[in-house]
Structure formats: C-alpha cells, structure tokens
N, C-alpha and C positions, 0 to 999 in steps of 0.2 A: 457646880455646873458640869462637873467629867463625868462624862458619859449621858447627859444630856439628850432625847430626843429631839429633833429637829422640832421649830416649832414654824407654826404657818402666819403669814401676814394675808387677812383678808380686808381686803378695804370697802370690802360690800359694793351696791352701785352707785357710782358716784357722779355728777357730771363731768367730764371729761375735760372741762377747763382748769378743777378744782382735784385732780389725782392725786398731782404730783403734792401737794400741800397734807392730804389726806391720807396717802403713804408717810409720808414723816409726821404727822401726828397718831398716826396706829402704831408705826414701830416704837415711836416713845414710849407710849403707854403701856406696851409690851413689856419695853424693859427699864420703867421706869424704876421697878424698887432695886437696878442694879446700879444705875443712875445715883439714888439717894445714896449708896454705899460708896462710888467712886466714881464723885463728881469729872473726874476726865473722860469717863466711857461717853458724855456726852457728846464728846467730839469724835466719836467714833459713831455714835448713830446719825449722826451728822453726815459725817462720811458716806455710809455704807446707803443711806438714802439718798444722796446727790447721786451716788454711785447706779444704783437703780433706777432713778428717777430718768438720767442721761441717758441708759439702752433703753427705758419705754419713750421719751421723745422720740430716738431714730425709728424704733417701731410703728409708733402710734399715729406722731404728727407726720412725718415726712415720710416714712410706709405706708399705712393704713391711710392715713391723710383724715383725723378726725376730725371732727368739728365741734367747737366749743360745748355747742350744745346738744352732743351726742351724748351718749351716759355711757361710761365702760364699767369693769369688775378686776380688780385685778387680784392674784391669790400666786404666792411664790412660799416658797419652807427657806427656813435660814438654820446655820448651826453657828454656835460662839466657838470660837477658840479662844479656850481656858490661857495659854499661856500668852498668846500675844493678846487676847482681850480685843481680837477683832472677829465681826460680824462676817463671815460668807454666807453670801447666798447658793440655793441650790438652783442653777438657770433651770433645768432639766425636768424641775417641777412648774416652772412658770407657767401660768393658765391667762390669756386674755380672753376677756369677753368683751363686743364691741356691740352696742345697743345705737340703733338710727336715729336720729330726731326727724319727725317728717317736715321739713321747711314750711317757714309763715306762707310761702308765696303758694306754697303747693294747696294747702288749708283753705285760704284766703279763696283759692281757684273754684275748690269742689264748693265751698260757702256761699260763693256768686252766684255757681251754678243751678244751685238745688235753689236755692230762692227765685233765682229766672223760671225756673222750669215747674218747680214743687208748691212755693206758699201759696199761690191762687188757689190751686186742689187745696188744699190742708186747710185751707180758711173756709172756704166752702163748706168741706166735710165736716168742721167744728163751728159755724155760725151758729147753731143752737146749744145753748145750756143742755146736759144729760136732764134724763129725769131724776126726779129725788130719789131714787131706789138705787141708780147708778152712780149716783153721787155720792151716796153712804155710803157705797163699796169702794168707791174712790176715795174719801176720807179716809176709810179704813186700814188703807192703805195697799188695797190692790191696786194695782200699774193699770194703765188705759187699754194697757195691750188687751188686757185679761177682762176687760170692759167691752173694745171693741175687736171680734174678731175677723182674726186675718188669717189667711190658710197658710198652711205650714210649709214650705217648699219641699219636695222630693228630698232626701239626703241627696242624691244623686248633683244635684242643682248646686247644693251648698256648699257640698266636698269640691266642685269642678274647679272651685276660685282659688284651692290651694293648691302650688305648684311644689312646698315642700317642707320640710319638717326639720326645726334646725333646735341641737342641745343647746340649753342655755346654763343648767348649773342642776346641781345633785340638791336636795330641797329636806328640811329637815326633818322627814319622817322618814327618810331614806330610800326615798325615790327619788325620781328623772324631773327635769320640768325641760318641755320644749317648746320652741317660738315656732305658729302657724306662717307662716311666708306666703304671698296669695302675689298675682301679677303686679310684675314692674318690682321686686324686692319690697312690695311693703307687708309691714306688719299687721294682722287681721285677728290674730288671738293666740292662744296659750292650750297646753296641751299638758297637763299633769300626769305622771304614772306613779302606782305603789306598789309594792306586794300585798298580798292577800292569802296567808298559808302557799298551797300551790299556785295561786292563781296570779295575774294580774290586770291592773284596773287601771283603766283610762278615763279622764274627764276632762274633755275638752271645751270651751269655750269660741267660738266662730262670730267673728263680727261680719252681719250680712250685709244687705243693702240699706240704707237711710236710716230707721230706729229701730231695725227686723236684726235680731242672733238668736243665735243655737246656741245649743247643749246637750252635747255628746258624751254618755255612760256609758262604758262597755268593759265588761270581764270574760278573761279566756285565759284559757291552763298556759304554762309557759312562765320562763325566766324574766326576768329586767334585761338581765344581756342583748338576749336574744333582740329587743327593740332598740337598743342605744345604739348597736351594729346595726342595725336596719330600720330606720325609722320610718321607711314609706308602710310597714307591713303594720304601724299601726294605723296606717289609714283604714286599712284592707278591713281592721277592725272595726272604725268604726263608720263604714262603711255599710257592715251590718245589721247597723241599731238605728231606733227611729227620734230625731233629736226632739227638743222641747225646743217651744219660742220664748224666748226673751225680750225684753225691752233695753234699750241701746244701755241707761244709767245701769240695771243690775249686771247685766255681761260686765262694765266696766269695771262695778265693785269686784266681781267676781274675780276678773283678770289681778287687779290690786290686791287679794291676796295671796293668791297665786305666786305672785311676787315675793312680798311677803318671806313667804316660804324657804326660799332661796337659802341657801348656809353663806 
C-alpha cells in the first residue's frame, strides 16, 4: 500500500434515506481483500464510515435538510495510512450532489388538474379507432405523436421555461451531463455534452407541456470548459437549432439514460 494513490468512494445515485448504509457497503468492498488479510482493519472501515457518514448528516439532513426520498451522489478520495492502518479521508475532494423528488401532493395536484381540464378533449379527439393504415404504423411501433400531428413550438417557446442549467456529474465518455431547471426549481430535462475532435456537442432533452418534448442537437468549435464555467452559453447554442418532437415515454427513456451515464 506505500505510496498508494488515493482511491475514490463513489456511491453512485442513491436514495437519500439509504446513503449512509450504501457508503459503508462501497467502502467494504473496496477494501475488502485487505479485510481478508487483517481481519481488525474491519474496525477501522467501520470507523472511518460512521466517521464520514456523521459530517454528511450535519450536511445533508440538518444543512441541506433532504428528504428521504430525494436521491443524492456522494464521491470523496481517501488515502490508507500503511503504518497506523488507518483510513483518512480527503474532505477537499468531497463532491455532493443533491437530486429533488417532486412531492406526491405536487403530482397528485397537476394529475387532478389535467383530467378536470384535458380528458373531455382527449376523449373526444380519440373516440374513433385510427384507420387500419394507421394502426399498422402504430403496431409497428411508431408513437401516436408521429401518427397524429402537432406543430412543433417555436425553440423560442420551449427554451423560455428554462430558467437554468445546473452540473450534475462528468458522464462516462467524458463529457458534462447537466440538469435543465425550468420555473419554481423544477426538473424539465437533461442536457449531455461531449467532445468531438475540435468541436462540441450538445443533446439535450426538454420535457414540454402535457405528452409534447424536444430534442435539441447542436455542435459548435470550442472547449468543454468553456460551457461547465458558463453554462447559460449553451443555451445560446441551442437556441440556434430547430428541436424534434417527442412523445412524453421516449424523452423519458431518453432522459434514463442519460443518467445512466453518470460515472
């Protein structure tokens, strides 16, 4: 173990009630085959996790003030010390991430609503079976979107609902992944970046109104830096490109793996 590089504890996303459980089952496994050699270190990764586990409560619950069933990320580097055979961590590396859960009651609200307001139209507009021609394409597995069309909104229109563009974590093909942020701090969709030789490339994902999202491509010369320091300037981007329509399930998929991705 001398001279050792530091190594990283990622606990991936996790629900936020079940972290603290999920940091001490990573760092075991981490070091378990030191563990197998000298069965007392396990009371050292015992240790070094309560240890850790203690500064993200002060953070999390009574800082932050999570909630169960929010989902965080947590990612911290640790070094062994060969002679005392204890774990430091590196605080200095400590990364949180804190993912929202949007409340039953909030869900429940807009659910009420759209049915008061929407299923008369919607039942209307679908009282008739397609014909068999549109039905085949519908077996076949095109979306209804793509059956029945609806005009595409302005980008103008789409772009207005976000108010901002926040990092969520560095993604394994070694690009950015950001959370779209839309009024009232909620969540509306996903925004990927990569390189491309000189270039870079954005695909973002926009959850619109009712079963209506976009999908935003766009490439233009320039760094990754250059947008993780400035991330309204990849609106600016795509801003300039003309989105596709989605239906609400594939944006979803899409978003999921986007996720995914995440390191």
């Amino acid at each position: 173990m001398s001279g050792e590089a530091a190594k990283e504890l990622n606990t991936g996303i996790v629900i936020a009630g079940a972290y603290a459980d999920k940091l001490r089952r990573t760092l075991y496994a981490q070091l378990a085959g030191i563990v197998k050699t000298n069965k007392e270190f396990a009371r050292e990764v015992a240790r070094a996790s309560a240890e850790l586990n203690m500064l993200l409560f002060h953070v999390l619950v009574e800082g932050v003030k999570v909630d169960k069933g929010d989902a965080v990320r947590i990612r911290v580097k640790y070094i062994i010390d060969e002679k005392a055979m204890r774990i430091n961590w590196l605080y200095d590396t400590l990364k949180l991430e804190v993912f929202r859960r949007v409340p039953d009651e909030q869900v429940e609200s807009v659910k009420n609503k759209v049915i008061n307001e929407k299923l008369a139209e919607i039942q209307e507009k679908y009282k008739e079976a397609p014909t068999r021609e549109e039905a085949e394409r519908i077996l076949a597995g095109e979306t209804e979107e793509t059956i029945v069309e609806k005009p595409v909104k302005p980008v103008e229109d789409a772009l207005e609902r976000v108010t901002s563009l926040d990092l969520v974590g560095e993604t394994i093909e070694g690009g950015y992944l950001f959370k779209i942020t839309g009024r009232e701090g909620a969540s509306i969709g996903l925004v990927s970046m990569v390189a491309s030789g000189e270039d870079v490339v954005f695909d973002a994902v926009l959850l619109g109104d009712g079963e209506i999202a976009y999908r935003y491509i766009a490439r233009t010369r320039g760094r990754l830096d250059q947008y993780v320091e400035a991330p309204d300037k990849i609106l600016e981007e795509l801003r300039k490109t003309k989105p596709t329509q989605l239906g609400r399930d594939e944006a979803s998929r899409l978003i999921e793996e986007k996720m995914k991705s995440l390191l």
